[in-house]
Each structure stands twice: as structure tokens, then as C-alpha cells.
C-alpha positions as CSV (number, residue, x, y, z in Angstrom):
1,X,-39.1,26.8,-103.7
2,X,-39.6,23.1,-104.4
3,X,-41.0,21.8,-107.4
4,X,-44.2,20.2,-107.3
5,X,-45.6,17.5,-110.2
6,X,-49.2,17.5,-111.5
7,X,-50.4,14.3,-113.3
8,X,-53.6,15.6,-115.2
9,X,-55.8,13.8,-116.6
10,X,-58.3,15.3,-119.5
11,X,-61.0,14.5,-120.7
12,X,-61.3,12.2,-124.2
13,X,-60.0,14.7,-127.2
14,X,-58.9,17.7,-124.9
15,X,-54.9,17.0,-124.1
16,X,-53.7,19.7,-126.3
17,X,-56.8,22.2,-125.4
18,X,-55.9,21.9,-121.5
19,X,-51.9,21.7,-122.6
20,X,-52.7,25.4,-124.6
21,X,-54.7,26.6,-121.6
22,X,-52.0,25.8,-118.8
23,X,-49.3,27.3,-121.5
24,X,-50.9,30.6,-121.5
25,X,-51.8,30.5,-117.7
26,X,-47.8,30.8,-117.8
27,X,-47.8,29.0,-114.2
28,X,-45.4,26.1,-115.1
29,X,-41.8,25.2,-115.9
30,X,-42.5,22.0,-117.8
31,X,-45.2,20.2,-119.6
32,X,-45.3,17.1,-121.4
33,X,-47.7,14.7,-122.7
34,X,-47.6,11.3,-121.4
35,X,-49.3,7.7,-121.8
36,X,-51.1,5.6,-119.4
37,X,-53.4,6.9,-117.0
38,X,-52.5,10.3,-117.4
39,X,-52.3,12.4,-120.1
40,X,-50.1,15.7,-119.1
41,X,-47.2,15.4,-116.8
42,X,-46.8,19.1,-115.1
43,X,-43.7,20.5,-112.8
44,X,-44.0,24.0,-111.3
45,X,-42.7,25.7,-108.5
46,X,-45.5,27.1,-106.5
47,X,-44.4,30.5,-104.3
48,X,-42.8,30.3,-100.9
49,X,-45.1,30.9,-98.6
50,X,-48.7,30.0,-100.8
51,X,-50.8,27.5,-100.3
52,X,-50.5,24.2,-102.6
53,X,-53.7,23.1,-102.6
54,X,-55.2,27.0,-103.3
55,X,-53.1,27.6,-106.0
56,X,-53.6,24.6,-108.2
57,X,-57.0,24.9,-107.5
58,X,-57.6,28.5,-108.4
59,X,-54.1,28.5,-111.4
60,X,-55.1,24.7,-112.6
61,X,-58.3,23.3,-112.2
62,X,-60.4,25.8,-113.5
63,X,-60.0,24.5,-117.1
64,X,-63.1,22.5,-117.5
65,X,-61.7,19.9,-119.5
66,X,-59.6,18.2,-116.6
67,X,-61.5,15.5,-115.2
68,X,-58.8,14.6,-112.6
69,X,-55.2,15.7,-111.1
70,X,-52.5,14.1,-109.0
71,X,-50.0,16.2,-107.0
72,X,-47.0,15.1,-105.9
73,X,-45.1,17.3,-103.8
74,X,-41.0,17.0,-103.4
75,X,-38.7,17.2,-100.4
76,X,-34.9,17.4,-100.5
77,X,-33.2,14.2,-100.5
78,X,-29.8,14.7,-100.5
């Protein structure tokens, strides 16, 4: 599996309601809190063999306080 990053952004006065929600949706291996644009920084492996775009939509963006999210998906390098 390859990690994938999820920028979320929330909307004003939610950060630590979405952080609680994806904590307990138990679907990532980091979290943090960030400044700028976005507010949450995500990593998680999605499963070999699902679809990216299904999963985060069905395991992620059905908290209604995330007004936006950016996916970055990794390759090997090296």
C-alpha cells in the first residue's frame, strides 16, 4: 500500500470536531493540524486493490463540516 495525503479544509470553528470525527472513523495513520490554507494534514494507506476516490468519499467526506479536500497520492521514488 502507498500512503496517500489529505489536505482538509473545515469549515470556521470545526478543526477539532472533523479531527474527533476522522479519529474515531479509525481510517488514518496520522493527523495533524496545520496553518495556511488548510487546516488538517491527513496520511493513510487506502487498501490494495480499492478505489481512492470511493473510499475518501464514502470514509472522509461525509463529515459535514469539511468544506474542501486535497489528495495527493505517492509513488515510489527510489
Amino acid at each position: 500500500m502507498s500512503p496517500v495525503f489529505v489536505q482538509i479544509r473545515c469549515r470556521p470553528g470545526t478543526t477539532y470536531r472533523v479531527a474527533e470525527a476522522i479519529a474515531l472513523k479509525e481510517i488514518h495513520s496520522e493527523l495533524y493540524s496545520t496553518s495556511g490554507d488548510w487546516d488538517l494534514l491527513m496520511k493513510l494507506y487506502v487498501p490494495e486493490g480499492a478505489d481512492i476516490g470511493h473510499f475518501i468519499n464514502e470514509r472522509l467526506l461525509d463529515i459535514p463540516e469539511i468544506e474542501r479536500s486535497l489528495t495527493t497520492l505517492t509513488f515510489k521514488a527510489f
